[in-house]
TIDO-915803 format. One line per field, with one value per residue (C-alpha): x, y, z; residue number from 1; residue in one letter. Coordinates in steps of 0.05 Angstrom, whole numbers. Layout:
BEGIN
east <- X | ...
north <- Y | ...
up <- Z | ...
pos <- NUM | ...
code <- A | ...
END
This chain:
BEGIN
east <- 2075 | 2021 | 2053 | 2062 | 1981 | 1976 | 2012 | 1968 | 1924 | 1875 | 1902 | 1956 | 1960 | 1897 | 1882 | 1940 | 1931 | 1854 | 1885 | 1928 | 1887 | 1830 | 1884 | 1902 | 1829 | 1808 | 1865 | 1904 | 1850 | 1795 | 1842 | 1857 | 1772 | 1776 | 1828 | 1815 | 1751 | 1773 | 1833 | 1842 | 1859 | 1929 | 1944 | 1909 | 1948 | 2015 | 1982 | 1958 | 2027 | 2074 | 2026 | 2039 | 2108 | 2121 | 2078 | 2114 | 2184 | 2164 | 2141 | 2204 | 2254 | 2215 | 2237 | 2300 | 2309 | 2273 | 2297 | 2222 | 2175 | 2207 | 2274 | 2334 | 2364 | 2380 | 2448 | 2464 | 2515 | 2559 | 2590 | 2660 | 2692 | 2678 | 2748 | 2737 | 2807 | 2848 | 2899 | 2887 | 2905 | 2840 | 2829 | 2805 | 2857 | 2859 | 2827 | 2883 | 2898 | 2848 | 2887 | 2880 | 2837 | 2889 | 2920 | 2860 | 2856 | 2817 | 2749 | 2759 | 2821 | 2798 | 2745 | 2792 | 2825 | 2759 | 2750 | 2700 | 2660 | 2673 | 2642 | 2573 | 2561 | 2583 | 2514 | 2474 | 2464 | 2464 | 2535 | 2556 | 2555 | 2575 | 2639 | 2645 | 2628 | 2567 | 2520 | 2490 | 2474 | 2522 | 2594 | 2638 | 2657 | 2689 | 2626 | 2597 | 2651 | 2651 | 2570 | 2584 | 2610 | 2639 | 2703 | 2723 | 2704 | 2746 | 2805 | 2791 | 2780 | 2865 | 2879 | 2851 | 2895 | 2830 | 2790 | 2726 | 2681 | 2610 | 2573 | 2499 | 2467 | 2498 | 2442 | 2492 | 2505 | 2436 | 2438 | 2503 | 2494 | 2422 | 2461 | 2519 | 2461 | 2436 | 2496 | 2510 | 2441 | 2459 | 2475 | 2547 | 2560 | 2526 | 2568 | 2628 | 2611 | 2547 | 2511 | 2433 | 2409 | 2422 | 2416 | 2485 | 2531 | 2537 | 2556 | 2607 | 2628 | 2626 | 2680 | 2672 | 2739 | 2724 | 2665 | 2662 | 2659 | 2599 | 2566 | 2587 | 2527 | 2521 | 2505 | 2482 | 2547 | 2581 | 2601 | 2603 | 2579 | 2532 | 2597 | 2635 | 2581 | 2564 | 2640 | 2644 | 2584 | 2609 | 2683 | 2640 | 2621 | 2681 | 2698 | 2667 | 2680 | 2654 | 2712 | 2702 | 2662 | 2687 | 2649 | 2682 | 2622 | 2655 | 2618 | 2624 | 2598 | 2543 | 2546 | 2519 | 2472 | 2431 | 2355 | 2323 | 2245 | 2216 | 2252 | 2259 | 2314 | 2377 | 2395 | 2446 | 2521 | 2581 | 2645 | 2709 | 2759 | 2737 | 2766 | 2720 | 2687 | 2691 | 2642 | 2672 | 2623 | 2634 | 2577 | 2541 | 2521 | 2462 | 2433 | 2373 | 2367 | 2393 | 2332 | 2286 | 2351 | 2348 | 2270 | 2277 | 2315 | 2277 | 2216 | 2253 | 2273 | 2195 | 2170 | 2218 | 2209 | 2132 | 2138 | 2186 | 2137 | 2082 | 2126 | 2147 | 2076 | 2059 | 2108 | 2087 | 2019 | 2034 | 2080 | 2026 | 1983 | 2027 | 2034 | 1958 | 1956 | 2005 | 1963 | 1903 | 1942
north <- 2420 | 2378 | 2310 | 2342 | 2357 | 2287 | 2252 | 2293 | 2237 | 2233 | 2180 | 2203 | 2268 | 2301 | 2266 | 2276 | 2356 | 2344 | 2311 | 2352 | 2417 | 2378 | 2359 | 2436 | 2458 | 2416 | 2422 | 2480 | 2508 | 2497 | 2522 | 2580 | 2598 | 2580 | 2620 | 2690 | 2692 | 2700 | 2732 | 2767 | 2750 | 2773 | 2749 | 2684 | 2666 | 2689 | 2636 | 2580 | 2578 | 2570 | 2525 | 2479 | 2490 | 2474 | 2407 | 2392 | 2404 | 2355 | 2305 | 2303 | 2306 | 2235 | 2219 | 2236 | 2197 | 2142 | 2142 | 2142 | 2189 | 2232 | 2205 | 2200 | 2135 | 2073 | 2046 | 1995 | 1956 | 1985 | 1934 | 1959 | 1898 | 1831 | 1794 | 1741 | 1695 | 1714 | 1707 | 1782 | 1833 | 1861 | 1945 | 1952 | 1974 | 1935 | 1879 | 1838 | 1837 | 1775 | 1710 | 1674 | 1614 | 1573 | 1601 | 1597 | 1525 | 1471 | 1472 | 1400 | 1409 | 1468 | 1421 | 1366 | 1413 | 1415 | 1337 | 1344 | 1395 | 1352 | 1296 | 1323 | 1353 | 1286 | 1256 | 1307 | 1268 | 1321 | 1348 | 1278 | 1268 | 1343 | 1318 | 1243 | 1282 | 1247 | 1317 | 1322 | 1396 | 1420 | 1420 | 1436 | 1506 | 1545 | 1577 | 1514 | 1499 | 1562 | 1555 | 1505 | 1547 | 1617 | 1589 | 1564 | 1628 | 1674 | 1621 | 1634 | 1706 | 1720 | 1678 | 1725 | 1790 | 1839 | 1808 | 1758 | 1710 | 1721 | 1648 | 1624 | 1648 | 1727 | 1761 | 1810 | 1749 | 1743 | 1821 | 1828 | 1756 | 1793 | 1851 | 1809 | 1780 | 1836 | 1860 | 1797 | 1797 | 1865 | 1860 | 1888 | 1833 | 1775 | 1792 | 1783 | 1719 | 1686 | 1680 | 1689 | 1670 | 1658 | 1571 | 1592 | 1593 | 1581 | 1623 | 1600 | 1654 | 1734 | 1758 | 1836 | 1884 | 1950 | 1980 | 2006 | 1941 | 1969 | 1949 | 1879 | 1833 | 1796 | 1716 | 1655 | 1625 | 1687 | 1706 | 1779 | 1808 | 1869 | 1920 | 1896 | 1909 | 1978 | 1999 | 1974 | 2027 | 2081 | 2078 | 2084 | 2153 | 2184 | 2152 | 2216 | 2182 | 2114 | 2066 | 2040 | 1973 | 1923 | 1863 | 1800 | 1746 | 1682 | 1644 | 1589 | 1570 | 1516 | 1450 | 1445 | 1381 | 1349 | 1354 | 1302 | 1330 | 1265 | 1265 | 1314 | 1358 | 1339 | 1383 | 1443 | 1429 | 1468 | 1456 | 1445 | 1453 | 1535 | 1589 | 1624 | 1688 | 1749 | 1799 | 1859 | 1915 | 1975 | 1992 | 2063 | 2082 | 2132 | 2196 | 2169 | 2216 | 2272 | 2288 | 2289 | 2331 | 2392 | 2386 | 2391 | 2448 | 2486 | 2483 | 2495 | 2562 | 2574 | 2565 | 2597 | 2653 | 2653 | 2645 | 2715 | 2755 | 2738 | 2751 | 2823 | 2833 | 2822 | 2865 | 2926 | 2918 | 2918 | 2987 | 3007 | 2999 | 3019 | 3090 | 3099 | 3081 | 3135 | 3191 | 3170 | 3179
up <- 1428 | 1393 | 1423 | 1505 | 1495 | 1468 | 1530 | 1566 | 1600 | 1660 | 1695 | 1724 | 1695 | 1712 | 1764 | 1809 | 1790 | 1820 | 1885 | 1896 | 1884 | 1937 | 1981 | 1992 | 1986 | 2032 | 2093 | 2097 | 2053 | 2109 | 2172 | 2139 | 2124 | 2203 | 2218 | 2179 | 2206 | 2267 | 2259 | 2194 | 2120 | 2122 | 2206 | 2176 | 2123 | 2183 | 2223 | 2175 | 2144 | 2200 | 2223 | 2157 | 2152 | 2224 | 2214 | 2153 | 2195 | 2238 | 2179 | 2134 | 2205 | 2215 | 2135 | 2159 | 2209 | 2183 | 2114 | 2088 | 2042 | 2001 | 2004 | 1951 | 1914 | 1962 | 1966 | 1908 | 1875 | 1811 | 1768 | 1741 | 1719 | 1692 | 1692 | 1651 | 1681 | 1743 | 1686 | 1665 | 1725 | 1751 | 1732 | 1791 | 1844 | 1921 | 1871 | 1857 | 1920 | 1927 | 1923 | 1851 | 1849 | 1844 | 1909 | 1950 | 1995 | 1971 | 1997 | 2017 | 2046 | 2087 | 2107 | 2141 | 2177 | 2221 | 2235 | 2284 | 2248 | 2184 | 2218 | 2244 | 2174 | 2138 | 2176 | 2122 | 2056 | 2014 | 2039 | 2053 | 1966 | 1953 | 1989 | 1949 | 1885 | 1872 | 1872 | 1802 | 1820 | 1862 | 1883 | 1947 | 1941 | 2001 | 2009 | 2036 | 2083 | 2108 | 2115 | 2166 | 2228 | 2243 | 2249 | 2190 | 2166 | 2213 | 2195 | 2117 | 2128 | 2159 | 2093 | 2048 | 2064 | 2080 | 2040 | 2068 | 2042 | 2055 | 2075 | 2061 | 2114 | 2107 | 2073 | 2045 | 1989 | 1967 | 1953 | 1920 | 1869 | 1854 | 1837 | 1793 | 1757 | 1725 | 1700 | 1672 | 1641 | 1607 | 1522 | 1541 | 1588 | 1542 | 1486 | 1526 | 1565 | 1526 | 1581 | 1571 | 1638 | 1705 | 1683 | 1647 | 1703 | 1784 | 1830 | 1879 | 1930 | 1942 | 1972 | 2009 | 2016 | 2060 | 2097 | 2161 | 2213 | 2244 | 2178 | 2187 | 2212 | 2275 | 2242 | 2280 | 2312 | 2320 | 2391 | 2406 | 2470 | 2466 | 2499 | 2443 | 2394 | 2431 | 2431 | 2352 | 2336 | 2387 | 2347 | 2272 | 2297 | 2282 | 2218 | 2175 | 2109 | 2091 | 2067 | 1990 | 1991 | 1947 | 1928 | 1877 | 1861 | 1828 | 1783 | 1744 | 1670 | 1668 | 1629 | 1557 | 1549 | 1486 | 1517 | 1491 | 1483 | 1510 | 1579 | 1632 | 1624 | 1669 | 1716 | 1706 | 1728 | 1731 | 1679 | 1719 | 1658 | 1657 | 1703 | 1745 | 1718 | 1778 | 1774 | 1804 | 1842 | 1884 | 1929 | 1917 | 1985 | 1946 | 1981 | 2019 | 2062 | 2028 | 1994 | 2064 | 2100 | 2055 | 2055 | 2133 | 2121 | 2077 | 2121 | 2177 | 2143 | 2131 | 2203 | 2236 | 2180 | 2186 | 2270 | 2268 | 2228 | 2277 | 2339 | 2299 | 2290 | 2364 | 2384 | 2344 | 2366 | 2432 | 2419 | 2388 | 2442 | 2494 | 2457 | 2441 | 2528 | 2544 | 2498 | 2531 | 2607
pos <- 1 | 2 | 3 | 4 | 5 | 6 | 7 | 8 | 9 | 10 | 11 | 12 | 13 | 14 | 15 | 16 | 17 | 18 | 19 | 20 | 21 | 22 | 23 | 24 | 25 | 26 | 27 | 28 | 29 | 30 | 31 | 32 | 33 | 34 | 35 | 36 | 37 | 38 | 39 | 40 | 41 | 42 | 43 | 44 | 45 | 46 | 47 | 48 | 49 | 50 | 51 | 52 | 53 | 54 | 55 | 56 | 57 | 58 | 59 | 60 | 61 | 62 | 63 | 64 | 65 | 66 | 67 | 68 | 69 | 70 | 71 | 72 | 73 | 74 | 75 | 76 | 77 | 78 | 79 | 80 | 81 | 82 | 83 | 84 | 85 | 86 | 87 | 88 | 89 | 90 | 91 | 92 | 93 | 94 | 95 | 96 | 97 | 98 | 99 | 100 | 101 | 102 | 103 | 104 | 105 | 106 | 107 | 108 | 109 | 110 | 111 | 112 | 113 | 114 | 115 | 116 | 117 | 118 | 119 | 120 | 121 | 122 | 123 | 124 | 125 | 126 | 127 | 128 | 129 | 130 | 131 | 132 | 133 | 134 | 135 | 136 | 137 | 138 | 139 | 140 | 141 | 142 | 143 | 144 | 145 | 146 | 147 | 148 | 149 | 150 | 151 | 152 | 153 | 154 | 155 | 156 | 157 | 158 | 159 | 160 | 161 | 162 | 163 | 164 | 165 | 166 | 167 | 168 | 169 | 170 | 171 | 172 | 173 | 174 | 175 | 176 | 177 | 178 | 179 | 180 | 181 | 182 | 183 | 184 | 185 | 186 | 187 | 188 | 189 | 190 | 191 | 192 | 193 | 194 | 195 | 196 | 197 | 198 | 199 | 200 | 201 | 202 | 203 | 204 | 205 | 206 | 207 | 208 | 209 | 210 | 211 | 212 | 213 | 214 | 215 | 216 | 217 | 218 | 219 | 220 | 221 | 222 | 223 | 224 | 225 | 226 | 227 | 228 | 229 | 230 | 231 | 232 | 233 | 234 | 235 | 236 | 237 | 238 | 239 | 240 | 241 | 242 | 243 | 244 | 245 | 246 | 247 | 248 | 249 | 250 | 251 | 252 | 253 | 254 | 255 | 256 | 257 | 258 | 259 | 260 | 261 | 262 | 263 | 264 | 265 | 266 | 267 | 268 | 269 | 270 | 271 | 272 | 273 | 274 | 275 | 276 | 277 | 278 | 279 | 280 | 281 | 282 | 283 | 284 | 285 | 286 | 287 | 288 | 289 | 290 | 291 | 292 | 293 | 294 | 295 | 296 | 297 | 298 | 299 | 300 | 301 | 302 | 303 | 304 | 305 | 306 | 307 | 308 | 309 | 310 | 311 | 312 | 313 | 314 | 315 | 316 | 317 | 318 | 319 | 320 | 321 | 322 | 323 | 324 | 325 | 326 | 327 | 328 | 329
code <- X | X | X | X | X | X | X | X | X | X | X | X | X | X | X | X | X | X | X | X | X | X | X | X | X | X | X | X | X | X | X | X | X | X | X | X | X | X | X | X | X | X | X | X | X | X | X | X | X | X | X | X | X | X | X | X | X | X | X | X | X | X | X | X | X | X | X | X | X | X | X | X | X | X | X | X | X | X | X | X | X | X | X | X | X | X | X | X | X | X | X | X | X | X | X | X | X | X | X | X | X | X | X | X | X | X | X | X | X | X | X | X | X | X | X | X | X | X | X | X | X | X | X | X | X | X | X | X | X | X | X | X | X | X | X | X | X | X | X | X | X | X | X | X | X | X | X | X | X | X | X | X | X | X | X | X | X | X | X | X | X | X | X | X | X | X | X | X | X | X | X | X | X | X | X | X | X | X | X | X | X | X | X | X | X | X | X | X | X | X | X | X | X | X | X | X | X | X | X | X | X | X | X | X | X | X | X | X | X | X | X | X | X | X | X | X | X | X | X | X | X | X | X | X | X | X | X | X | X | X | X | X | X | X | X | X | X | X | X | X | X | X | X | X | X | X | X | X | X | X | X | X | X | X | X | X | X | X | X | X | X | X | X | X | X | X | X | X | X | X | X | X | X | X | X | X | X | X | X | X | X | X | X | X | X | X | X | X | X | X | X | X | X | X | X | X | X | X | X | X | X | X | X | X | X | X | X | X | X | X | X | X | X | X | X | X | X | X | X | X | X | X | X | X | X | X | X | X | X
END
């Protein structure tokens, strides 16, 4: 008891109680003073009521719609597997059904399959040595290829059985390494793989199995006409439930290096005699707007409740007053 008193605090205890007891005080506080003074105490409080549960309808149907205010937890990413090799089966099922590293095509191979694309991106220095293999940061993962025009992507993606590889410019890819890098952060996942940081490793590509294809972005180079984007969305109406997003980041462990304290530290690169570390994640689509919906509801419930006892009221008055009428006649 002694310690609930002690974490008992103004700021924000007592003060939110003081805003909050203002807040009502002050506005439906005031319109009701208004209101019964015309009116009545107990037509007043009829009034004053509906009247705030009919505004507040109207405020959490716009959370509702916009997913804002009071709203429930946003969609996120759920680790549930770290697979250390693509020697060990993934737990996960639809998982293995990725191809193996070993099975997937060389990124430079992939590449020369596209001469003419190979050849406008050769005139960029940097990609020009991530190809020769002279990148001291970097090297030519399919990721990069597929950076380099929708097509090689679309090509890669019938390859992969379902599955597709996000590329650099797919903000999805930002969101989902974010997410792989606080799991791997986590003591359960640094005992398994020693990493400490995000300087310990590199990650190569994400690859996304499921979702709805309304979900799936419209990038730069993509060619999609706004009736096929239109008839895409009209069809994701009637799938009720949302098929289970799968996302696989591959990474890579980083380089060890001897810093000598008098020189600038070199910079980070990956090891190529390791396999690839896959982070597996399934994406939590939350309840955002579960939260505002059944607040919609309840004050729905309120007005109309409030709105029904002033329409009864009115309409005994008026019998009333229609009987006293005939008595008098």
């Amino acid at each position: 008891m002694f310690s609930l008193i002690a974490a008992i605090t103004f700021d924000p205890t007592i003060r939110g109680i003081l805003v909050v007891a203002v807040a009502v005080t002050v506005l439906p506080g005031s319109i009701f003073m208004i209101v019964s003074t015309n009116t009545g105490v107990k037509l007043g409080i009829l009034i004053t009521l509906a009247g705030l549960f009919g505004w507040m309808f109207l405020m959490s149907s716009v959370w509702w719609m916009y997913g804002i205010g009071l709203k429930g937890r946003d969609p996120s990413w759920q680790a549930i597997e770290v697979n250390m090799s693509r020697d060990n089966e993934p737990k996960t099922d639809g998982v293995g059904s990725l191809p193996r590293e070993e099975d997937l095509p060389d990124p430079l191979e992939l590449l020369n399959r596209y001469p003419d694309i190979k050849a406008e991106a050769m005139k960029d220095p940097a990609f020009k040595a991530l190809v020769d293999g002279q990148s001291t940061e970097h090297r030519l993962t399919l990721t990069k290829v597929v950076s380099l025009d929708s097509q090689i992507r679309d090509d890669l993606n019938e390859e992969l059985g379902g599955w597709r590889i996000l590329s650099e410019q797919d903000t999805r890819r930002g969101e989902t390494t974010a997410a792989a890098d606080s799991v791997l952060a986590s003591d359960r996942s640094t005992s398994l793989t020693g990493f400490t940081g995000t300087a310990d490793y590199f990650v190569e590509d994400v690859f996304y199995l499921g979702g709805k294809p309304a979900d799936e972005p419209i990038l730069p180079g993509d060619e999609q006409s706004l009736i096929s984007q239109g008839w895409t969305r009209f069809l994701s109406i009637f799938e009720v439930k949302h098929p289970e997003l799968y996302s696989v980041v591959t990474l890579r462990q980083a380089k060890n290096f001897e810093v000598d304290p008098a020189k600038p530290p070199p910079p980070t690169q990956p090891r190529t005699d390791v396999d690839a570390i896959s982070v597996v994640q399934l994406r939590n689509l939350g309840d955002k707007r579960f939260v505002p919906f059944l607040f919609t509801i309840v004050t729905f419930v309120l007005f109309v409740s409030f709105a029904y006892l002033l329409h009864h009221r009115d309409k005994v008055e008026m019998a009333m007053v229609e009987a006293h009428e005939k008595e008098k006649s």
